[in-house]
C-alpha positions in Angstrom: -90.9 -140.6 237.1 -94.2 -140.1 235.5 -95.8 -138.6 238.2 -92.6 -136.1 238.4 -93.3 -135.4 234.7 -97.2 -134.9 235.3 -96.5 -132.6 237.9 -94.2 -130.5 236.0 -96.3 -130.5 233.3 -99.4 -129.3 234.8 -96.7 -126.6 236.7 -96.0 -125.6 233.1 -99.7 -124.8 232.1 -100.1 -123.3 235.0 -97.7 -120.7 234.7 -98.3 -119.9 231.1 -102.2 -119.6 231.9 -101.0 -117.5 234.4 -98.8 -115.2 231.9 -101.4 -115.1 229.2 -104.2 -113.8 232.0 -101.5 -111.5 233.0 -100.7 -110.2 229.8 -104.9 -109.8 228.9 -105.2 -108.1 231.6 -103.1 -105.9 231.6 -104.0 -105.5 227.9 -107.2 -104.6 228.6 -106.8 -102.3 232.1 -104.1 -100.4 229.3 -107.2 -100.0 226.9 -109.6 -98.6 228.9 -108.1 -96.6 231.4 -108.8 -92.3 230.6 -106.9 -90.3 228.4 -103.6 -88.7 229.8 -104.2 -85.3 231.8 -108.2 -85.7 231.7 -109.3 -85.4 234.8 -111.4 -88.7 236.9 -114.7 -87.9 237.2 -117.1 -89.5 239.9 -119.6 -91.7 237.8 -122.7 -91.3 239.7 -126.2 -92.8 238.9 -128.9 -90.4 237.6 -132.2 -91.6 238.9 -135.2 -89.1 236.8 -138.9 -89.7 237.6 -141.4 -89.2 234.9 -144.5 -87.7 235.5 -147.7 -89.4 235.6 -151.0 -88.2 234.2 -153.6 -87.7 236.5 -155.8 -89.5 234.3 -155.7 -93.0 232.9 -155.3 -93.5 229.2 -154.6 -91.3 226.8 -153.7 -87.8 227.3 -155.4 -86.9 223.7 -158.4 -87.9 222.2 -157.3 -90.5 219.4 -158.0 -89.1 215.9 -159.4 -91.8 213.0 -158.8 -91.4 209.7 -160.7 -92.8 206.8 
């Protein structure tokens, strides 16, 4: 009997760990899907190279003031 009443316990969490994921999930699929009629856009990476200087250091002469 008690490992009847184990087993339905632990069938009991189970299912309401199940519902609660369920329901977050849902939740949060709800909250960040687009606005209605916008259109999908593709999300693509933007790779952008800066340029280098020629040089090394400074590209102005530093300036001191008393």
């Amino acid at each position: 009997m008690n490992a009847l009443s184990n087993s339905l316990k632990t069938l009991a969490c189970g299912m309401g760990a199940l519902a609660i994921t369920a329901v977050l999930s849902w939740s949060f699929v709800e909250s960040t899907a687009s606005a209605p009629g916008a259109t999908p856009t593709a999300r693509v990476a933007k790779l952008s190279i800066q340029q280098r200087h020629v040089w090394f250091g400074q590209s102005q002469p530093a300036v001191l003031v008393d």
